[in-house]
SEPAZA-645882 format. One record per atom (N, C-alpha, C): x, z, y; residue number from 1. Coordinates in pm, whole numbers, plus 50000, padded with zeros to 5 digits. Each point is the difference from the previous one (the first is absolute). Layout:
REM SEPAZA-645882
      u      w      v  resi
      X      Z      Y   NUM
...
***
This chain:
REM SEPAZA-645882
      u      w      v  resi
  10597  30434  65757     1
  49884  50058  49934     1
  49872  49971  50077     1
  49965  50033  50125     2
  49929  49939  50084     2
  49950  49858  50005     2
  50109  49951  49964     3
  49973  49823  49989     3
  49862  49981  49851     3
  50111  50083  49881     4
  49945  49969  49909     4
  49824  50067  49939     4
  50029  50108  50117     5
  49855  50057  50026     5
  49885  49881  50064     5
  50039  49937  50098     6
  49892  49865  50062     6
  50008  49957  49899     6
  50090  49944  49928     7
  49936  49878  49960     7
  49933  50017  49839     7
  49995  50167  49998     8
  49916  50043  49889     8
  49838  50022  50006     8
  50014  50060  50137     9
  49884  49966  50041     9
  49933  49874  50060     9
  50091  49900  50047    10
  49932  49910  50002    10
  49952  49901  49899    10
  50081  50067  49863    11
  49961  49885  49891    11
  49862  50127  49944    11
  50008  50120  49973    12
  49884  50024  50009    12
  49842  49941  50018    12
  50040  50046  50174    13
  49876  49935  50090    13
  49974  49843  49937    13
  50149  49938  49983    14
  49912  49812  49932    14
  49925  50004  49906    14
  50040  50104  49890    15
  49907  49997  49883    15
  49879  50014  50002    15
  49964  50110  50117    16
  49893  50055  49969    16
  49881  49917  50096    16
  50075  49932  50111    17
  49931  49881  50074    17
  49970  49914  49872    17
  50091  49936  49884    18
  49937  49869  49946    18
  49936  50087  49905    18
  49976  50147  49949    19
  49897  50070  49905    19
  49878  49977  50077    19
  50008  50039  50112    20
  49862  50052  50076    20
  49949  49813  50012    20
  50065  49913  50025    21
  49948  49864  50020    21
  49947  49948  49855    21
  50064  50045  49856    22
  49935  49979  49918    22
  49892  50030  49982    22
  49966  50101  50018    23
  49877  50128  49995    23
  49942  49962  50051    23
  49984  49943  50140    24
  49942  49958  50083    24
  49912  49870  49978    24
  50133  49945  49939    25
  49881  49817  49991    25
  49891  50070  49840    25
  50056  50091  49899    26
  49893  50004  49924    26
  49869  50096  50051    26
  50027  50084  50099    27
  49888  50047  50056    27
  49913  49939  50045    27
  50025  49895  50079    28
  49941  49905  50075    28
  49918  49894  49937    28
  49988  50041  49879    29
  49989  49923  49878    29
  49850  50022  50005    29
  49868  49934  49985    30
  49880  50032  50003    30
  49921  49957  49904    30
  49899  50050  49907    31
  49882  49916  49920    31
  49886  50041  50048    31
  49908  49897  50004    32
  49837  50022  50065    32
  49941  50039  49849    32
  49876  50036  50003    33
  49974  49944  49915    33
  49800  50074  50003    33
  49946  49994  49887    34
  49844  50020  50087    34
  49995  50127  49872    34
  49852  50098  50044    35
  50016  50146  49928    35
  49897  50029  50013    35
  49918  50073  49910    36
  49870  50076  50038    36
  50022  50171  49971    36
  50104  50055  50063    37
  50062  50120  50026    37
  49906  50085  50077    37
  49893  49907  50099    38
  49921  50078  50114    38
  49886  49953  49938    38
  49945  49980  49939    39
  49901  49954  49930    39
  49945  49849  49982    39
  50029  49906  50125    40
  50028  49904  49951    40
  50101  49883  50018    40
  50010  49919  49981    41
  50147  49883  49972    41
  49972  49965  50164    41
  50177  50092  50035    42
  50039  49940  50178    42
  50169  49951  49917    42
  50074  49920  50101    43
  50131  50012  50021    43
  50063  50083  50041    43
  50108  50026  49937    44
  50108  50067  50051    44
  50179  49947  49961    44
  50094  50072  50051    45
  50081  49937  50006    45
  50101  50138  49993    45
  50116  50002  49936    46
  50025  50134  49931    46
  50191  49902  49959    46
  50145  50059  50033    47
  50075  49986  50002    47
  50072  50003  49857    47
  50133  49954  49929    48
  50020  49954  49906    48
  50023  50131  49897    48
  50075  50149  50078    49
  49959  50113  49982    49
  49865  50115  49949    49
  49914  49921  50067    50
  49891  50033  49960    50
  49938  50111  50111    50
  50069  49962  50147    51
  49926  50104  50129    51
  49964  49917  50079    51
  50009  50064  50086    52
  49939  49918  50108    52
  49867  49943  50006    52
  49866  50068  49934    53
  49911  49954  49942    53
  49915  49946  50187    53
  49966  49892  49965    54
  49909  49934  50154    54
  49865  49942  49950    54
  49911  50061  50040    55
  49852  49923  49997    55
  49984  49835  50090    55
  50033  49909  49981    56
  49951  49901  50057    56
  49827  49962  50076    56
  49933  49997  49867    57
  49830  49966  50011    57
  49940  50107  49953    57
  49901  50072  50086    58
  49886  50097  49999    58
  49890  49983  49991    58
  49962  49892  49907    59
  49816  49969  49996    59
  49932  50031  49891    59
  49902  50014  50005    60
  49897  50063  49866    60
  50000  49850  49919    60
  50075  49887  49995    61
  49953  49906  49929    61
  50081  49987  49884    61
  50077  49888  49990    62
  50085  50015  49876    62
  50098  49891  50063    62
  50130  50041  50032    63
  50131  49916  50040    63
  50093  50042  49888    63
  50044  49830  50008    64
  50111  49970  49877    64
  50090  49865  50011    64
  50056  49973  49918    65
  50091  49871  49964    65
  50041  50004  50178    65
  50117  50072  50015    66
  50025  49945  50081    66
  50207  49917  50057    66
  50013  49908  50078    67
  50074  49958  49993    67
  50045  49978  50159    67
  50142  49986  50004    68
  50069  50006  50172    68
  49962  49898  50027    68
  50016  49986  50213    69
  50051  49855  50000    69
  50164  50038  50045    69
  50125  49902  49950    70
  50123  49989  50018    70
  50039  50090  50105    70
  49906  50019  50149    71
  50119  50105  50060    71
  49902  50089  50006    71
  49959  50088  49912    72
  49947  50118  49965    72
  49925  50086  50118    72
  49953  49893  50075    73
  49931  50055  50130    73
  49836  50026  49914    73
  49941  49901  49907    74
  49870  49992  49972    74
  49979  50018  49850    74
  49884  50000  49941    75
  49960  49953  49825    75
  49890  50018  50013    75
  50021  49920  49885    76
  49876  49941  49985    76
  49871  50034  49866    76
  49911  50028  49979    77
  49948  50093  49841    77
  49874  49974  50021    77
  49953  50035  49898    78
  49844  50015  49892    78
  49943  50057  50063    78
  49894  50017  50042    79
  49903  50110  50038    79
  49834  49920  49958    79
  49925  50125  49961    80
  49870  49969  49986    80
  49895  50075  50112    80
  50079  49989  50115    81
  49960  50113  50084    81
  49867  49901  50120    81
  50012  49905  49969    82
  49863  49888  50059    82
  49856  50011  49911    82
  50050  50056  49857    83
  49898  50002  49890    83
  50005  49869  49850    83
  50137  49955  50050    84
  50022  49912  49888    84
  50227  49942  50027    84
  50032  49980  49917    85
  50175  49978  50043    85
  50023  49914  50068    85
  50093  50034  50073    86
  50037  49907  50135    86
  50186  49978  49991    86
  50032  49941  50067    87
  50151  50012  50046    87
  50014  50029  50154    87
  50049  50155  49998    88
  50047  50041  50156    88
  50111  50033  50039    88
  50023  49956  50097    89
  50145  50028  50064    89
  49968  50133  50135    89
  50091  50082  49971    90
  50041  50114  50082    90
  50146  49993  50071    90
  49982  50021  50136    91
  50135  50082  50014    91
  50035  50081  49952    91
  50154  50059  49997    92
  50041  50120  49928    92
  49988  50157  50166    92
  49947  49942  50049    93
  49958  50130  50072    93
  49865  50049  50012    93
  49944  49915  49888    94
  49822  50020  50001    94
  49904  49963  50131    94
  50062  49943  50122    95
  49911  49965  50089    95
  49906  49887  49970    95
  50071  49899  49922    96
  49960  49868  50004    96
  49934  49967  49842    96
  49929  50009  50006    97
  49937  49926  49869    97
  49921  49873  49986    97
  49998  49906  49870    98
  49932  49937  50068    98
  49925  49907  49863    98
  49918  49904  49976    99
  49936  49903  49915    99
  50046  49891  49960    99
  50076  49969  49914   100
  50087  49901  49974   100
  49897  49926  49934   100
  49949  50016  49882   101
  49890  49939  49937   101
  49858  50020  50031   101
  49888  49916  49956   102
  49863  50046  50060   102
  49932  49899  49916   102
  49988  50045  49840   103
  49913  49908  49904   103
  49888  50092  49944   103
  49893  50011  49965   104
  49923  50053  49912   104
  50062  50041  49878   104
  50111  49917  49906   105
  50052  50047  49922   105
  50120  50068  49977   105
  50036  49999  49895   106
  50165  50135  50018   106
  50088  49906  50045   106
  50125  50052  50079   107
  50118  49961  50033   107
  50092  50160  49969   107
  50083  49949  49874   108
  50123  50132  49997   108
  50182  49932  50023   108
  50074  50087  49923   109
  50111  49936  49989   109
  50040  49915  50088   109
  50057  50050  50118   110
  50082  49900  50107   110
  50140  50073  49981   110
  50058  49871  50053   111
  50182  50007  49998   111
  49999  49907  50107   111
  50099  50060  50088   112
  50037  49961  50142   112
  50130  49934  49992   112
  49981  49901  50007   113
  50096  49854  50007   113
  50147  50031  50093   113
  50114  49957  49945   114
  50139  50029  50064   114
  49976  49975  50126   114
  49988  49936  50063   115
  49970  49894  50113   115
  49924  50114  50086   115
  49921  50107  49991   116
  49900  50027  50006   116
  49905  49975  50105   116
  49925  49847  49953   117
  49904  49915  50022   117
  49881  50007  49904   117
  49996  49984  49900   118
  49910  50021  49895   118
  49960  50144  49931   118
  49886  49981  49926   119
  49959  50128  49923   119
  49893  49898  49904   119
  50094  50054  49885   120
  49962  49929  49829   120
  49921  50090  49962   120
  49848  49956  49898   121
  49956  50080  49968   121
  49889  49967  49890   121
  49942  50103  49948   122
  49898  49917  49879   122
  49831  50023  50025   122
  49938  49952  49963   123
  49864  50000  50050   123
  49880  49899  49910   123
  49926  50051  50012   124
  49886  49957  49888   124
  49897  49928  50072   124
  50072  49943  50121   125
  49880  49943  50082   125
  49927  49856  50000   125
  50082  49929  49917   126
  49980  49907  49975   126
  49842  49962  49831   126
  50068  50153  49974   127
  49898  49992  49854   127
  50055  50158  49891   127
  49857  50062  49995   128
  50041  50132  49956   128
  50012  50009  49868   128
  50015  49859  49911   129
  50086  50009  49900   129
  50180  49995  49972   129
  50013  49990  50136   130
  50127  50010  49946   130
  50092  49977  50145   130
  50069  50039  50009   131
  50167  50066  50099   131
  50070  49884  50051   131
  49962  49986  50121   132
  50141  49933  50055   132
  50102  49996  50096   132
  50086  49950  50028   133
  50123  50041  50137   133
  49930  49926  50087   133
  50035  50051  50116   134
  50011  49943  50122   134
  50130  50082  50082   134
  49983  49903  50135   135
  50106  50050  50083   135
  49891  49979  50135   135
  50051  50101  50102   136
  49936  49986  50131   136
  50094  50005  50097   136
  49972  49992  50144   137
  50150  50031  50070   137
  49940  50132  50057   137
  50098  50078  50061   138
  49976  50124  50056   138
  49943  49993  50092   138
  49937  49906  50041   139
  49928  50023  50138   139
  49837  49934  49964   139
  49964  50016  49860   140
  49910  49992  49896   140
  49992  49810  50000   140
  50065  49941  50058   141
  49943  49869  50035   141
  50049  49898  49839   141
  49984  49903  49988   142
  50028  49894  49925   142
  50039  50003  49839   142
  49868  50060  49959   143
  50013  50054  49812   143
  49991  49899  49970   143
  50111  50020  49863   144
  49977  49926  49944   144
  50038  50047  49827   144
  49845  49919  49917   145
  50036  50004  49875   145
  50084  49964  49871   145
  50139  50060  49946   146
  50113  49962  49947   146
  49956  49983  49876   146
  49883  50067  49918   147
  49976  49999  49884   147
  49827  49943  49937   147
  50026  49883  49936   148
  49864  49958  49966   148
  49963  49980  49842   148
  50020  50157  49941   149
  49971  49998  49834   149
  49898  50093  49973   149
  49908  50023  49897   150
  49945  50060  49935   150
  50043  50117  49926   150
  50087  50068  50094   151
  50094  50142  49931   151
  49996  50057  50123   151
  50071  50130  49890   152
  50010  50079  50130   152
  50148  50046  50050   152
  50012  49961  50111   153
  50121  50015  50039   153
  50009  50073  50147   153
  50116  50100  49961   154
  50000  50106  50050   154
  50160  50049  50056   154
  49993  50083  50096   155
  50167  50048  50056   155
  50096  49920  50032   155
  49962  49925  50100   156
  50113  49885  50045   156
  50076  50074  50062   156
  50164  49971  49982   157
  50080  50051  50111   157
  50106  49856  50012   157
  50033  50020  50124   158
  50113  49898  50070   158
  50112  50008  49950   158
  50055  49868  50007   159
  50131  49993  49923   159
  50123  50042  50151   159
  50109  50086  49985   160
  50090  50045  50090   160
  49980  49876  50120   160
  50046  49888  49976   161
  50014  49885  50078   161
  49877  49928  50048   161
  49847  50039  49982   162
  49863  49989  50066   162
  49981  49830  49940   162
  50069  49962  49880   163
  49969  49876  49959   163
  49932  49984  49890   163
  49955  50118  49897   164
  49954  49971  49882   164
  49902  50159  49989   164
  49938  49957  49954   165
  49861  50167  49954   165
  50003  50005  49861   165
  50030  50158  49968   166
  49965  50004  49820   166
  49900  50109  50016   166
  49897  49969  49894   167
  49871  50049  49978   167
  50023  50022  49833   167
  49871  50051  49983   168
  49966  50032  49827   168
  49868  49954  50006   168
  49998  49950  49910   169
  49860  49940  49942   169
  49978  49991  49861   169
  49806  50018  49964   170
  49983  49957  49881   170
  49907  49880  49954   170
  50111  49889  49976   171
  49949  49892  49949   171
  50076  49954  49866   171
  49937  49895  49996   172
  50057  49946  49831   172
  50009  50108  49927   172
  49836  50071  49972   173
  50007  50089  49922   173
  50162  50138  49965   173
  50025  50002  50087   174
  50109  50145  50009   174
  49983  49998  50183   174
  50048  50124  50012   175
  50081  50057  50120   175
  50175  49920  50019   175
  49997  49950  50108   176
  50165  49991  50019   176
  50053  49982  50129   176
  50133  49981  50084   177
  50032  50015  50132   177
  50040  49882  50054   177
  49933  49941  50092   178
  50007  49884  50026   178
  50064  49983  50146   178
  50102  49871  50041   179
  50018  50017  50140   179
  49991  49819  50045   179
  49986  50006  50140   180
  49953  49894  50025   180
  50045  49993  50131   180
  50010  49880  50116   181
  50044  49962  50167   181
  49930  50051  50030   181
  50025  50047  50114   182
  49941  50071  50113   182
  49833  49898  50044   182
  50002  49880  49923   183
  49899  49954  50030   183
  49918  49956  49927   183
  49980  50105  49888   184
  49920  49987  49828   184
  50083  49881  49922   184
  50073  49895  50044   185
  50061  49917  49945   185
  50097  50040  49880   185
  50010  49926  49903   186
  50129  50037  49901   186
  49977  50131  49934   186
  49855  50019  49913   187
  50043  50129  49950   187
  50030  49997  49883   187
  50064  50106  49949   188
  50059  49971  49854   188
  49996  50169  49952   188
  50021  50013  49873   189
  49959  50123  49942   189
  50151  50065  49938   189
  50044  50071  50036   190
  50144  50051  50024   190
  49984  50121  49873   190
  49911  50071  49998   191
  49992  50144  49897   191
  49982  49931  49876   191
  50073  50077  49880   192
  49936  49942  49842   192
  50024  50055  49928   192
  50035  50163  50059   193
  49930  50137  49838   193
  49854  49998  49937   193
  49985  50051  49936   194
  49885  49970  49958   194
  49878  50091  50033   194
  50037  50119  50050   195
  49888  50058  50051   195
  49975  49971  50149   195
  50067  49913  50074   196
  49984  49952  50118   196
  50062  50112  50077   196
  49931  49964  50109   197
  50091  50058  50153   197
  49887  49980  50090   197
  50033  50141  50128   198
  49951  49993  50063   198
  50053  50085  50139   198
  49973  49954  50170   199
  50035  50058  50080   199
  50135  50004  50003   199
  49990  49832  50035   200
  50206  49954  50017   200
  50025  50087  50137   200
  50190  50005  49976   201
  50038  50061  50133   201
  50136  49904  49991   201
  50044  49924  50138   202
  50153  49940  49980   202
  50083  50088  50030   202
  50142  49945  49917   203
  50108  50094  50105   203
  50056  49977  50093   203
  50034  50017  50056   204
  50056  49970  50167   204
  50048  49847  49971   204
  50106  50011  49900   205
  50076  49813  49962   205
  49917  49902  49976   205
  49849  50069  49968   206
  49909  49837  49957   206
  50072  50031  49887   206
  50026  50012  49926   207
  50112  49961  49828   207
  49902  50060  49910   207
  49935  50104  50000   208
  49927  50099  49913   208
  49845  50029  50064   208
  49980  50025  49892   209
  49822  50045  49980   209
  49970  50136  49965   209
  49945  50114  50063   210
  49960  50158  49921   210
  49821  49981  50001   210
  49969  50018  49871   211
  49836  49995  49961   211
  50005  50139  49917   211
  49843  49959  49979   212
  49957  50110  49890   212
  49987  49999  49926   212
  49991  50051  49845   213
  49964  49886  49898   213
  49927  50132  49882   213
  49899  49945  49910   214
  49991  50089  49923   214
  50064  49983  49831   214
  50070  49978  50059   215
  50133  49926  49878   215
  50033  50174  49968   215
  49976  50067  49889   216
  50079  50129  49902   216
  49989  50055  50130   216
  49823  50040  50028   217
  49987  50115  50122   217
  50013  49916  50102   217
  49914  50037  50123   218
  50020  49951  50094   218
  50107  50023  50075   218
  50121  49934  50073   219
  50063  50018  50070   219
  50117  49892  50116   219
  50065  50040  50069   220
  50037  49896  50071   220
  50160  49923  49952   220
  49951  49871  49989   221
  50106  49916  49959   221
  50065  49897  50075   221
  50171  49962  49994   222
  50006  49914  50080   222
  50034  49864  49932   222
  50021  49905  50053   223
  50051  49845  49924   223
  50020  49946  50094   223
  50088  49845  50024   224
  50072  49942  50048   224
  49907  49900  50018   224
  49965  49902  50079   225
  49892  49905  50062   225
  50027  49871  49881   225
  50057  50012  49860   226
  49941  49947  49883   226
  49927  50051  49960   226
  50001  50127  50000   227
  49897  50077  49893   227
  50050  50038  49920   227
  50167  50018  50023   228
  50105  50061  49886   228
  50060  50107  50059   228
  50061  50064  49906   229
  50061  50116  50032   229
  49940  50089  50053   229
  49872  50042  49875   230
  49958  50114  50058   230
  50039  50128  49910   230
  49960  50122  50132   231
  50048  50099  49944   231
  49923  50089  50058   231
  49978  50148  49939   232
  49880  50103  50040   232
  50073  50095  50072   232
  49944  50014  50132   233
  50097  50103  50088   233
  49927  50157  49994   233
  49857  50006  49990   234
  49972  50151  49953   234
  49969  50021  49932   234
  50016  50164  49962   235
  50004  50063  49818   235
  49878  49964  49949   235
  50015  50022  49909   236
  49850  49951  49875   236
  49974  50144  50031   236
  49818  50014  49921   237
  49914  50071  50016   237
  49929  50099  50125   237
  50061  49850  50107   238
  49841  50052  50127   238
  50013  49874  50020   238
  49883  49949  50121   239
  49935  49845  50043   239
  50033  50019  50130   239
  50108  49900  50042   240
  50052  49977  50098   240
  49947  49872  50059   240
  49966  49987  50134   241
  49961  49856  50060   241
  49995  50014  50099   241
  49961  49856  50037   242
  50050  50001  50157   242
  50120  49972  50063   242
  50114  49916  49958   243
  50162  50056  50022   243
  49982  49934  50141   243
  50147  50044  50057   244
  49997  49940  50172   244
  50148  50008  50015   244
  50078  49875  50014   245
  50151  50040  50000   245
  50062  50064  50176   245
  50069  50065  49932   246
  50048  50040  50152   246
  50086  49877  50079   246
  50022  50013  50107   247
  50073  49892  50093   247
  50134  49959  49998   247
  50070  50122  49920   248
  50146  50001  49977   248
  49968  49935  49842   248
  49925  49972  49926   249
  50005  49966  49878   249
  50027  50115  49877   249
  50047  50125  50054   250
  50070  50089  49895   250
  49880  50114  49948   250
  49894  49983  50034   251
  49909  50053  49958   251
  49834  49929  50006   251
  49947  50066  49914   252
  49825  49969  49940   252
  49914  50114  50061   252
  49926  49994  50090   253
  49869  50086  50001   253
  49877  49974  49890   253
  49919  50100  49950   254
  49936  50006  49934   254
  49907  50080  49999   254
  49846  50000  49952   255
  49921  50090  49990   255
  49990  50072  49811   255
  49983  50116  49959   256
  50026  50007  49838   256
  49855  50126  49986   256
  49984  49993  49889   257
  49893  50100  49971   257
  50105  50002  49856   257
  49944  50142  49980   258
  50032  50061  49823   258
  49890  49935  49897   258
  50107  49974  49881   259
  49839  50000  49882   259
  49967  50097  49945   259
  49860  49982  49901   260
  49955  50126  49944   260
  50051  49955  49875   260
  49919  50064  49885   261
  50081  50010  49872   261
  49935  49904  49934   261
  49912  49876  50046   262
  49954  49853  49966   262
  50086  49881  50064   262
  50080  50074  50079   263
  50100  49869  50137   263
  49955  49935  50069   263
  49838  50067  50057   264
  49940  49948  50131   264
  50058  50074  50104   264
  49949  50018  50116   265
  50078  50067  50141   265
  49886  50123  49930   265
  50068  50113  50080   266
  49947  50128  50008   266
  49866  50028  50154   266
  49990  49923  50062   267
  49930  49968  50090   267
  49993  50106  50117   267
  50136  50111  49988   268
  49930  50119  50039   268
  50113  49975  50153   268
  50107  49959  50012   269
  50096  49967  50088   269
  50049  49842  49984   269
  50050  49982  50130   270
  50082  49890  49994   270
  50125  49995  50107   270
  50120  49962  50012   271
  50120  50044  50059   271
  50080  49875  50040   271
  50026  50020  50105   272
  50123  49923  50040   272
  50139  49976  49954   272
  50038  49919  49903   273
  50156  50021  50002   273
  50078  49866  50056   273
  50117  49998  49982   274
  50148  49930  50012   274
  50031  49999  49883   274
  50066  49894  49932   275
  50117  49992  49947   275
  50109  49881  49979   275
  50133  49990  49978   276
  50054  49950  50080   276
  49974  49789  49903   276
  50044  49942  50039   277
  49943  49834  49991   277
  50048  49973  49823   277
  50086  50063  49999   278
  50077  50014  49858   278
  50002  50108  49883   278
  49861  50059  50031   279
  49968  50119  49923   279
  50053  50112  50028   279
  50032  50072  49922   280
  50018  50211  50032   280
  49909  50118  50018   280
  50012  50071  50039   281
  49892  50089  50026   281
  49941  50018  50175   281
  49833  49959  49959   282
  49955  50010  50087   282
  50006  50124  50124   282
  50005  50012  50088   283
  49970  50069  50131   283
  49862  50024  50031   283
  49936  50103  49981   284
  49814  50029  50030   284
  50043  50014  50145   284
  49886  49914  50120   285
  49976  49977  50111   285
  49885  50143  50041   285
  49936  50000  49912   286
  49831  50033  50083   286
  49959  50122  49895   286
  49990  50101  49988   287
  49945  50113  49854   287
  49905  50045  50039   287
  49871  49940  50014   288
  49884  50058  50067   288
  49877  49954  49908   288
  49929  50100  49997   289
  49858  50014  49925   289
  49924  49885  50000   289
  50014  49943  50132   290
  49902  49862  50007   290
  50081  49911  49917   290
  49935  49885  50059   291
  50088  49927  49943   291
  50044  49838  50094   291
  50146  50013  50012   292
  50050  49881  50064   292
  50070  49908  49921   292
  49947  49886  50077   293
  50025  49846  49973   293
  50054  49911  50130   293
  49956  49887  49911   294
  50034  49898  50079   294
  50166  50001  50142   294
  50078  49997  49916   295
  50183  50033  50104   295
  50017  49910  50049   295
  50049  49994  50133   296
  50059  49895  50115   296
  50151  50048  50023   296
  50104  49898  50008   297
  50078  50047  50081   297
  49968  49987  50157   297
  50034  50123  50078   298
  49968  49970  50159   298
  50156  49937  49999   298
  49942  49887  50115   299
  50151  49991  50098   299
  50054  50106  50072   299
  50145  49970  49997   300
  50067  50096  50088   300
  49961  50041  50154   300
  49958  49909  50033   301
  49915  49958  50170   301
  49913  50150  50000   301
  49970  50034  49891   302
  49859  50111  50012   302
  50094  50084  50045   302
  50083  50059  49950   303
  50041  50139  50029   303
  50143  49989  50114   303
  50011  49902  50041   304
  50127  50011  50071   304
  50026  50055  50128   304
  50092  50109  49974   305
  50059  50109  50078   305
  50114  50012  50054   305
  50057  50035  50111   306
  50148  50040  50014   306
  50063  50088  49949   306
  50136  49991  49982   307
  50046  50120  49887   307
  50002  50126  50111   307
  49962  50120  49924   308
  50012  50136  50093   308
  50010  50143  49931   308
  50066  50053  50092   309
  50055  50140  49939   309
  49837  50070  49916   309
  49906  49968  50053   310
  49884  50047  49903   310
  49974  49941  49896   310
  49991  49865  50019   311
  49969  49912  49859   311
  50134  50056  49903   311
  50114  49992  49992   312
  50103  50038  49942   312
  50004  50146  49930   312
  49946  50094  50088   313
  49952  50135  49938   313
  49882  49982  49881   313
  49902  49923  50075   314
  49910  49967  49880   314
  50050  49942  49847   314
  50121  49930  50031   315
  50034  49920  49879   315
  50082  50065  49916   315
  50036  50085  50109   316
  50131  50117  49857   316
  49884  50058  49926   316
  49901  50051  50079   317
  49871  50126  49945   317
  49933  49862  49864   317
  49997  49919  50011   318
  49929  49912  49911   318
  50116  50034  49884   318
  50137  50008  50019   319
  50099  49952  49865   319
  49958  50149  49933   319
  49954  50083  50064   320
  49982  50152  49910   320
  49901  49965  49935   320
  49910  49909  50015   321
  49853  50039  49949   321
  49957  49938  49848   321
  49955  50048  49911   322
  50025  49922  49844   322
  49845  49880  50011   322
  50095  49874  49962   323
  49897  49894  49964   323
  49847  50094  49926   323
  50001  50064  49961   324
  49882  50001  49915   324
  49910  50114  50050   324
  49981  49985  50157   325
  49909  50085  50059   325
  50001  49937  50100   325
  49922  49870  49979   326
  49899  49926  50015   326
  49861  50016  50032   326
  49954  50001  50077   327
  49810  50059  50031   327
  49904  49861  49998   327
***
């Protein structure tokens, strides 16, 4: 009896080691994303649960779009805090900040290259009719311009493997999602619903595309790098955009507002959700008066901890707590 007592408790104790390790990697789970909760648009960064709420950036200016570099030591974002948009890179302990860009005109939308060597981005500096990519390296040196059209093209992000960039642009009279080499070379136009697309996200495989589209309501859609097989992953009647795939592939970040009773946004909130790559019901991230946008996945690098009898207390106290009290 004794015998069969150990080894009851020791199969116990295994379970609840590989529960608490499940729990664990989704705790560890992070989205940034930017908020004007304090009155105006800083970063923050807030767990897949919806605690752990962290202020990143504290300035009276306006910080946004922002994106990692690979080992989640830095990122990089928007700010108009010089008196016009820039691209800046921060440490994630707030000591270090710094000027990545330095044009008279806007620079938004950067995405930090696999490699992380580069930072892709769009900018009107060339001519304030109209949008184009560039790439810089992180140590601001050797830009260069990927895009030379009379549109506007906007939200480049890196392909998993740092060899190809998909953007959205509007030329040839429509909006559509275009991707191209890492060195403006070879671009070709991949999207072909008809209300276009916008603010590509890859999935981890390179195989798939998540945009926005205002195809029957705005919302986020995915398709296969023909431009087939698409399908709408959140519910009709609110405007979802922005998507951002998670790293494991099994989920979509997103920003959503409600419509009013015309099926514009309600303008009064905007919220963070999840939902998973293959549709279902979304997960609300963020339930707060302001309104948040713009979702990053953080790397794991940000939050990494040793496992401990406190963190573990914390994580049982999280399984009590109901998704939908959210702040």
């Amino acid at each position: 009896m004794k015998i069969k007592h150990t080894y009851t408790v020791f199969g116990i104790t295994f379970l609840l080691s590989l529960f608490l390790f499940s729990i664990n990697a989704s705790a560890d789970t992070y989205i940034s994303f930017s908020s004007n909760r304090a009155g105006n648009y800083d970063i923050y960064v807030k767990d897949i649960f919806g605690n752990n709420l962290r202020n990143l950036t504290d300035h009276p200016a306006y910080d946004g779009d922002v994106t990692w570099s690979p080992d989640g030591r830095s990122f990089a974002f928007m700010s108009n805090r010089d008196g016009h948009r820039e691209i800046y890179i921060m440490d994630v302990d707030g000591i270090a900040t710094r000027r990545l860009t330095n044009h008279p005109e806007e620079a938004a939308q950067p995405d930090w290259s696999p490699d992380g060597n580069w930072i892709v981005f769009t900018s009107d500096r060339e001519s304030r009719e109209n949008y184009d990519i560039y790439k810089i390296n992180v140590n601001g040196r050797n830009l260069q311009r990927l895009t030379k059209h009379k549109a506007y093209d906007s939200a480049p992000a890196w392909s998993p493997d740092g060899k190809q960039i998909a953007f959205s642009s509007y030329r040839d009279a429509s909006m559509g999602i275009y991707v191209m080499n890492a060195d403006g070379k070879h671009l070709e136009r991949v999207q072909q619903v008809e209300a276009g697309g916008v603010s590509p996200s890859w999935s981890p495989d390179g195989k798939q595309l998540a945009y926005s589209s205002s195809f029957a309501g705005i919302g986020i859609y995915v398709m296969d790098m023909r431009g087939k097989d698409v399908r709408r992953v959140t519910p009709m009647g609110v405007w979802s955009r922005h998507p951002v795939w998670s790293p494991d592939g099994d989920w979509i970040a997103y920003d959503m507002e409600p419509e009013n009773q015309w099926g514009n946004p309600k303008k009064l909130d905007r919220n963070i959700y999840i939902v998973g790559a293959d549709g279902g019901r979304p997960r609300q991230i963020t339930a707060h008066a302001g309104k948040d946008s713009d979702p990053a996945w953080v790397p794991e690098a940000f939050f990494s901890v040793s496992p401990s009898t406190e963190k573990q207390t914390t994580l049982w106290g999280k399984l009590k707590q109901s998704e939908n009290t959210t702040k």
